[in-house]
PyMOL commands that place a pseudoatom at each C-alpha (Angstrom):
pseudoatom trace, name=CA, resn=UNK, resi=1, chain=A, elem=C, hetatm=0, pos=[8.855, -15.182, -7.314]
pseudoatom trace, name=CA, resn=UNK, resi=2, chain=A, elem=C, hetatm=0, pos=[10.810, -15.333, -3.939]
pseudoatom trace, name=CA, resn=UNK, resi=3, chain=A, elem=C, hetatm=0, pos=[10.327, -12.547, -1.467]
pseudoatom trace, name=CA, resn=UNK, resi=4, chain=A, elem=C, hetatm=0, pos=[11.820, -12.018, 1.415]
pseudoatom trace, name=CA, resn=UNK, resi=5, chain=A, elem=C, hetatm=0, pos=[11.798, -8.879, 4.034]
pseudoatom trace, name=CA, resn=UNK, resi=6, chain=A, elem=C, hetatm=0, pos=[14.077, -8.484, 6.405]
pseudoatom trace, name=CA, resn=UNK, resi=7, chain=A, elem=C, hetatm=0, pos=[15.540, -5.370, 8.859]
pseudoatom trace, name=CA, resn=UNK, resi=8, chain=A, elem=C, hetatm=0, pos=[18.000, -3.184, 7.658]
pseudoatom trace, name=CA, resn=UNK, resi=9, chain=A, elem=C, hetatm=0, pos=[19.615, -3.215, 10.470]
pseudoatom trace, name=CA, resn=UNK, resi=10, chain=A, elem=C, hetatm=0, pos=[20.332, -7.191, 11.584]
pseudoatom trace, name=CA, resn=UNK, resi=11, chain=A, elem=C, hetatm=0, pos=[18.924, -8.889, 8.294]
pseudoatom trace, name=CA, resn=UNK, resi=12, chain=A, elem=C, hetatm=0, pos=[15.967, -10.540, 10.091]
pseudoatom trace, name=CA, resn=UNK, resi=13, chain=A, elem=C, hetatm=0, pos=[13.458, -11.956, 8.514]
pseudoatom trace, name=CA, resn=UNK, resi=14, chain=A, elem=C, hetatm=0, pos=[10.240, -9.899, 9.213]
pseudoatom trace, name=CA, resn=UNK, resi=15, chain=A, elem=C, hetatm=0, pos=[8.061, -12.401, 6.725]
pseudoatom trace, name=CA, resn=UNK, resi=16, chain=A, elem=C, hetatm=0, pos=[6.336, -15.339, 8.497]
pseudoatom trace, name=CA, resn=UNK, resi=17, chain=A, elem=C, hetatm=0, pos=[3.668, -17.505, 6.856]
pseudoatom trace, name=CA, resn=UNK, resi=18, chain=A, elem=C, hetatm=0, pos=[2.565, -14.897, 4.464]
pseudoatom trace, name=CA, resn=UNK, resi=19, chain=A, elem=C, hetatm=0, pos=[2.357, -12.194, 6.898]
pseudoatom trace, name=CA, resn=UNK, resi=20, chain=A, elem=C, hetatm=0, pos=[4.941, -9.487, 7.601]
pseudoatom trace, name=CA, resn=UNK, resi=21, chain=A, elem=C, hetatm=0, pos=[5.340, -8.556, 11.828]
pseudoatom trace, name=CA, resn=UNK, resi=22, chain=A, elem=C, hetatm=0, pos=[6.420, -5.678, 12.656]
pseudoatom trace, name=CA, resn=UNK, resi=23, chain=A, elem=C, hetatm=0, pos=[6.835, -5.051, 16.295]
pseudoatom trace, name=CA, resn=UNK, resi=24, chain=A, elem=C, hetatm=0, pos=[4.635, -1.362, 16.760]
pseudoatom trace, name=CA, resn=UNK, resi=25, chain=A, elem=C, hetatm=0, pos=[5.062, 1.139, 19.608]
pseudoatom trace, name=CA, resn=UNK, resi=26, chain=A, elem=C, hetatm=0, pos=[2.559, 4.510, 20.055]
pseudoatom trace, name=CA, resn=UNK, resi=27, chain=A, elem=C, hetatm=0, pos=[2.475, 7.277, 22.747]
pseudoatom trace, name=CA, resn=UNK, resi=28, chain=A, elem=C, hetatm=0, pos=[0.504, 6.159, 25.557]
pseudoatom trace, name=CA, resn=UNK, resi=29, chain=A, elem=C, hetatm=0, pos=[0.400, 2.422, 24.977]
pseudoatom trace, name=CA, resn=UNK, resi=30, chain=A, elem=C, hetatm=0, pos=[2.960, -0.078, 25.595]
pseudoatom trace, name=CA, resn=UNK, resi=31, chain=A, elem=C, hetatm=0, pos=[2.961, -1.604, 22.228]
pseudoatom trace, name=CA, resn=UNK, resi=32, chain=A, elem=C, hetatm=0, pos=[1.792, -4.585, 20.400]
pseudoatom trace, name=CA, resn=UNK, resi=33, chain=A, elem=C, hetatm=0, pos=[2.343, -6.659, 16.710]
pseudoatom trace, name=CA, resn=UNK, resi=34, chain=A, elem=C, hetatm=0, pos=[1.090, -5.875, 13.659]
pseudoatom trace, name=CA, resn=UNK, resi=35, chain=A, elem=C, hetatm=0, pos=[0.605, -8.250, 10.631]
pseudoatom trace, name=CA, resn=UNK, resi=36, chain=A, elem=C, hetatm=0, pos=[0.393, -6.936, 7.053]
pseudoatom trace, name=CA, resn=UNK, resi=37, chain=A, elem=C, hetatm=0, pos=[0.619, -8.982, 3.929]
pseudoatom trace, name=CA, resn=UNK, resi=38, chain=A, elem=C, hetatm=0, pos=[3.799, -9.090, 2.263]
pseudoatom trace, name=CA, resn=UNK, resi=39, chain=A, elem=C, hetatm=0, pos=[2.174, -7.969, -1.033]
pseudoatom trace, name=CA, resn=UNK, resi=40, chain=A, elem=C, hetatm=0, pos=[2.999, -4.572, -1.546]
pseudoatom trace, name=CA, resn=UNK, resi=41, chain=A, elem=C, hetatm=0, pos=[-0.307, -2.354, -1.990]
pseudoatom trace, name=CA, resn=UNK, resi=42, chain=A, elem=C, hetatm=0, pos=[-2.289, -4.279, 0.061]
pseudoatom trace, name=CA, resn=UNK, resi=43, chain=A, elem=C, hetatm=0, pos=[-3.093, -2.103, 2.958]
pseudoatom trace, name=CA, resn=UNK, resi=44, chain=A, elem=C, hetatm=0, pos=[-4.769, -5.398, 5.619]
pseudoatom trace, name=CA, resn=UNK, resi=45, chain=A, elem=C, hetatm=0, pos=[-3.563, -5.029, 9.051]
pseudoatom trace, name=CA, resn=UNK, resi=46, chain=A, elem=C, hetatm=0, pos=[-3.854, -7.636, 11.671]
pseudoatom trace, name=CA, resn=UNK, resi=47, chain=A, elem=C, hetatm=0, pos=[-3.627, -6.917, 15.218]
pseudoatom trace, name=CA, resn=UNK, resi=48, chain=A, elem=C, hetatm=0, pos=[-4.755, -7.394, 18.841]
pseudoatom trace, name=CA, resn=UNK, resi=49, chain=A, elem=C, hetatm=0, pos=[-8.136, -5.845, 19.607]
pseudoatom trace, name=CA, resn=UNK, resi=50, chain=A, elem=C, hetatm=0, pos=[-7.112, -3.738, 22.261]
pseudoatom trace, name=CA, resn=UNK, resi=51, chain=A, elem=C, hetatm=0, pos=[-4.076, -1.664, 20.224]
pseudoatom trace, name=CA, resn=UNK, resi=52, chain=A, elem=C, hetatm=0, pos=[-6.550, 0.524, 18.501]
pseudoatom trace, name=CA, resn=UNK, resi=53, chain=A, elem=C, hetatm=0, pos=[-5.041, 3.246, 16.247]
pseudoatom trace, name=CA, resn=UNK, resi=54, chain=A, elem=C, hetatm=0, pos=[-7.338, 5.692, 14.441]
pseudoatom trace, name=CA, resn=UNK, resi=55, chain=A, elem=C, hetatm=0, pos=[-7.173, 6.692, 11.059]
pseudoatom trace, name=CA, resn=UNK, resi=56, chain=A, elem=C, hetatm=0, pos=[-4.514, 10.159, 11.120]
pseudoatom trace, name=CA, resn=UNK, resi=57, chain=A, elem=C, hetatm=0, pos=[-2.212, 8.101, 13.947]
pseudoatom trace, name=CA, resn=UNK, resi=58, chain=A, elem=C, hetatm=0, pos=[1.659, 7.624, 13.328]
pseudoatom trace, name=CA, resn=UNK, resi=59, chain=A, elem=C, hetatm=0, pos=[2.723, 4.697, 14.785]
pseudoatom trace, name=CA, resn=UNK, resi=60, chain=A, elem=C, hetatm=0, pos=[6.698, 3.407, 14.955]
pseudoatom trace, name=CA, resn=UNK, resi=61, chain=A, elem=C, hetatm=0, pos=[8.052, 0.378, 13.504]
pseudoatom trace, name=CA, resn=UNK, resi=62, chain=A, elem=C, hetatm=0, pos=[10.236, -1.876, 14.847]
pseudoatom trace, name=CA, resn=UNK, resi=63, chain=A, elem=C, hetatm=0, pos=[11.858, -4.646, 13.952]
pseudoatom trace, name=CA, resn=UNK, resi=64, chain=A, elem=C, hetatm=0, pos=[10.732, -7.574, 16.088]
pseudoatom trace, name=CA, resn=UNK, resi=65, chain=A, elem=C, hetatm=0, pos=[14.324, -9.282, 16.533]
pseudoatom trace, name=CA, resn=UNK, resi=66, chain=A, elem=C, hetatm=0, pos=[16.553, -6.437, 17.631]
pseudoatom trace, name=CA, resn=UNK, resi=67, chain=A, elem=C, hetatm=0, pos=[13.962, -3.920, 18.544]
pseudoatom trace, name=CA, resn=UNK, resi=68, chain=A, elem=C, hetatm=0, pos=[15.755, -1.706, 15.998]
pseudoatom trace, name=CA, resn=UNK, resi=69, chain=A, elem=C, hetatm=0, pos=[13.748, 1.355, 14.750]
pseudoatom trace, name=CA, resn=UNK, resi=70, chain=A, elem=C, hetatm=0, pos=[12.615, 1.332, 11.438]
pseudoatom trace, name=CA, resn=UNK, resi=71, chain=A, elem=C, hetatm=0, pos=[12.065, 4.683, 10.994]
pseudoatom trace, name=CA, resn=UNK, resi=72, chain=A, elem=C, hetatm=0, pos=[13.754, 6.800, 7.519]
pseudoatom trace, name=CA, resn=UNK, resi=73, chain=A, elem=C, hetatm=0, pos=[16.723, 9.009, 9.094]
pseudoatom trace, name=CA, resn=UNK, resi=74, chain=A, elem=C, hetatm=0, pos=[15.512, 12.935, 8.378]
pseudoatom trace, name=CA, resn=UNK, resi=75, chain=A, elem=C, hetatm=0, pos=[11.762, 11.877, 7.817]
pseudoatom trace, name=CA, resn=UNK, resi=76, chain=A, elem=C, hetatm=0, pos=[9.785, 10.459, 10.917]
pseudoatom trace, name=CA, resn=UNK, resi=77, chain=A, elem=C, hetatm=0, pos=[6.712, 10.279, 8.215]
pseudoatom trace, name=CA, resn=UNK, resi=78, chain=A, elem=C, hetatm=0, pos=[8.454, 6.818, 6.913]
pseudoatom trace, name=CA, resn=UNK, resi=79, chain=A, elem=C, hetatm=0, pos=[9.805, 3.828, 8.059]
pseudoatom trace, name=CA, resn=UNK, resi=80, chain=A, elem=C, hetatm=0, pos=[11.542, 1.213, 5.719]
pseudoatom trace, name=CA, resn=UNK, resi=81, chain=A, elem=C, hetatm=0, pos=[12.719, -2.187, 5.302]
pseudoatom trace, name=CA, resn=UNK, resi=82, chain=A, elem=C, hetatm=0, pos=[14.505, -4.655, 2.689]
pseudoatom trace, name=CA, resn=UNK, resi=83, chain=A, elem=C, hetatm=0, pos=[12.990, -6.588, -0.031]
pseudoatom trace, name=CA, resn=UNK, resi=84, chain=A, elem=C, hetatm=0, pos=[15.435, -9.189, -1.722]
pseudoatom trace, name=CA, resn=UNK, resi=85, chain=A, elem=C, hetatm=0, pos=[13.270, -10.805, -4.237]
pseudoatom trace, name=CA, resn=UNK, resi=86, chain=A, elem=C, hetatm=0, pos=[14.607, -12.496, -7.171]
pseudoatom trace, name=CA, resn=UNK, resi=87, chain=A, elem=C, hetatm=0, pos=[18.774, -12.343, -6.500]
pseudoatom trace, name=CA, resn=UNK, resi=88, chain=A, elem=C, hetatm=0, pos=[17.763, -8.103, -6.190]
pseudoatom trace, name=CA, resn=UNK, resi=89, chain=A, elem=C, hetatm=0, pos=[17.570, -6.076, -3.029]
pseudoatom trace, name=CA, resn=UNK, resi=90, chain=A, elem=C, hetatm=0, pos=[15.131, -3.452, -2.526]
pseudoatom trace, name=CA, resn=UNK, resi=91, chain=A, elem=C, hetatm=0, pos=[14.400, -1.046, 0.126]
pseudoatom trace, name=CA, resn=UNK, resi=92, chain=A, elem=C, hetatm=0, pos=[10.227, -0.728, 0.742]
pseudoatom trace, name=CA, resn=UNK, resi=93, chain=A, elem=C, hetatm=0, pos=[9.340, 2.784, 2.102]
pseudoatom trace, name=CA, resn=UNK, resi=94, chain=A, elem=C, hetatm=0, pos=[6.021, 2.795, 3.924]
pseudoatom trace, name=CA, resn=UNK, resi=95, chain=A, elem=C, hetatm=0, pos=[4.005, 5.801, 5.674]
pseudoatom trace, name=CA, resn=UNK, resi=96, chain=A, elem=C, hetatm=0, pos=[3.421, 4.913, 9.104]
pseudoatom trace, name=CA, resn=UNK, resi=97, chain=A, elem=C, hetatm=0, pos=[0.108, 7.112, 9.494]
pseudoatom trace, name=CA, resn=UNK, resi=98, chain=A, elem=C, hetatm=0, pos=[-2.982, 5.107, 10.163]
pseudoatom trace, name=CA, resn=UNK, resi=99, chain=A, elem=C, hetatm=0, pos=[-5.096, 4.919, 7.060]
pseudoatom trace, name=CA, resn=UNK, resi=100, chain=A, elem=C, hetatm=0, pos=[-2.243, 6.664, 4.690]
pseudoatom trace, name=CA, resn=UNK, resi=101, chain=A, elem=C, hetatm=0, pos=[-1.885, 4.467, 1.817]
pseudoatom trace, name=CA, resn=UNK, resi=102, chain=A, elem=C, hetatm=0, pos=[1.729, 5.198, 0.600]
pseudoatom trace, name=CA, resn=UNK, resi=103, chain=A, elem=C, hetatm=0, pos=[4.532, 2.760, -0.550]
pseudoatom trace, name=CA, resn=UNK, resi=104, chain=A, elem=C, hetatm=0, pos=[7.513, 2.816, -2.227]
pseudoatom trace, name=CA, resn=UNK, resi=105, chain=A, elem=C, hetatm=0, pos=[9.624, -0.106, -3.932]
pseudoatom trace, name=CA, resn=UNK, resi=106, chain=A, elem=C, hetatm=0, pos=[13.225, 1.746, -4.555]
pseudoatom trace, name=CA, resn=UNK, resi=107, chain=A, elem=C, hetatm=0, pos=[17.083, 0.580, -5.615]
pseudoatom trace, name=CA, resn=UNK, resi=108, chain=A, elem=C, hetatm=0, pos=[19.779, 2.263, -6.086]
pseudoatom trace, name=CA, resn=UNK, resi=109, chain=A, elem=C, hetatm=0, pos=[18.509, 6.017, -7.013]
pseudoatom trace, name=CA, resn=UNK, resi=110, chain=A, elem=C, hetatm=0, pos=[15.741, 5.353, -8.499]
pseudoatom trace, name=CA, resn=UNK, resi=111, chain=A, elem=C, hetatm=0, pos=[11.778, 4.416, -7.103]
pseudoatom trace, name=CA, resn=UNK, resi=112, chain=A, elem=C, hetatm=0, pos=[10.854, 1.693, -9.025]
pseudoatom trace, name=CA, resn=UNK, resi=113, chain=A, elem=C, hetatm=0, pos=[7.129, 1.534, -8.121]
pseudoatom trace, name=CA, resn=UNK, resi=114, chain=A, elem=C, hetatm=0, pos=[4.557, 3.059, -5.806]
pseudoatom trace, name=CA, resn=UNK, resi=115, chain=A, elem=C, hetatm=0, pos=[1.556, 1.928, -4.376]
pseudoatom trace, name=CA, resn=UNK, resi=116, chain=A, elem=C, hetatm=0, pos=[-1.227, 3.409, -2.935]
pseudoatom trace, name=CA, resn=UNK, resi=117, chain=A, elem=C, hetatm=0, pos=[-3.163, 6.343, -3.508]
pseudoatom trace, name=CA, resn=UNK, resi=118, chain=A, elem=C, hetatm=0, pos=[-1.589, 8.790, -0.897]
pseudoatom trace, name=CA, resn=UNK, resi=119, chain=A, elem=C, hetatm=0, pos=[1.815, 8.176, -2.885]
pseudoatom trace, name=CA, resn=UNK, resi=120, chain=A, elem=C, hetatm=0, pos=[1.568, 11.606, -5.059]
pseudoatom trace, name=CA, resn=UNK, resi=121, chain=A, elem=C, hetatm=0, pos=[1.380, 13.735, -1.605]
pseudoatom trace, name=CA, resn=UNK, resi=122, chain=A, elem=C, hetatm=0, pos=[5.140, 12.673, -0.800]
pseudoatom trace, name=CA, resn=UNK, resi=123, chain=A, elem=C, hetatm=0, pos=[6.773, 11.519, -3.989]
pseudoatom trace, name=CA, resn=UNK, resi=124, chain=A, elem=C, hetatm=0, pos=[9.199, 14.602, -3.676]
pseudoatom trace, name=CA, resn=UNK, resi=125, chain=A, elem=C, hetatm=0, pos=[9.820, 14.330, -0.023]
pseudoatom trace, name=CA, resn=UNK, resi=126, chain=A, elem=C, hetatm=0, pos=[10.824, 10.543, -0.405]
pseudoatom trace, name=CA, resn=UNK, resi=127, chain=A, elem=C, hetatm=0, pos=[12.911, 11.522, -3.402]
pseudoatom trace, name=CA, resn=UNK, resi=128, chain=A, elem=C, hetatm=0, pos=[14.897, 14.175, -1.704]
pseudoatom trace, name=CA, resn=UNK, resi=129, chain=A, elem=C, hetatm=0, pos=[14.986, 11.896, 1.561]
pseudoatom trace, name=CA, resn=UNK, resi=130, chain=A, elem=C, hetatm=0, pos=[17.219, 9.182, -0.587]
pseudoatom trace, name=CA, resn=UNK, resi=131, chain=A, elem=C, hetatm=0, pos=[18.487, 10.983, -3.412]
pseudoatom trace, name=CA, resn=UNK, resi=132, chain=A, elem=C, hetatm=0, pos=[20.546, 13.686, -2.020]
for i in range(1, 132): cmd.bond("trace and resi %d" % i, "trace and resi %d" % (i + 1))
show_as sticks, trace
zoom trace
């Protein structure tokens, strides 16, 4: 099965050898690149020793080609990207809190799967956030 990720906002592709980047920015740090695997529920981060972030830490997403936020309008808890993946597109809603294990896989108005084991704390949240 064909995967691909890309921003939402200029259809980059954010997936590179098996690894997703994701261009990160926190309060008092300039900013680095992380590196997660493109398999959704698998939590692995790669990054350069010296952007620590501690489990509890919100970090923002960006997309690495326009520098485009990927934050979810109306909840700063989120950001989210596209998944086209077998002739289907697909938006992926992640938490963006250090050590929160939360995902969503979602089309049209419905979440088709969730990963994680945080997902349960903000299954209503992320439901009200795209299914006004």
């Amino acid at each position: 099965m064909k995967a691909d990720f890309l921003c939402p906002n200029c259809y980059g592709f954010l997936n590179v050898n098996e690894k997703l980047v994701f261009a990160v920015k926190k309060k008092g740090q300039n900013g680095g690149v992380f590196l997660f695997s493109p398999s959704l529920g698998d939590y692995s981060i790669s990054h350069h020793h010296s952007f620590e972030t501690e489990d509890g830490e919100q970090v923002d997403f960006h997309c690495p080609i326009c520098n485009h936020n990927l934050s979810v309008e109306d909840g700063d808890k989120f950001a989210r990207v596209l998944l086209r993946e077998d002739d289907k597109e697909y938006f992926v809603v992640f938490s963006k809190t250090k050590g929160e294990r939360c995902t969503y896989k979602m089309s049209n108005n419905q979440i088709e799967a969730s990963y994680g084991d945080h997902f349960v704390n903000h299954f209503d949240f992320v439901s009200a956030l795209f299914f006004k």
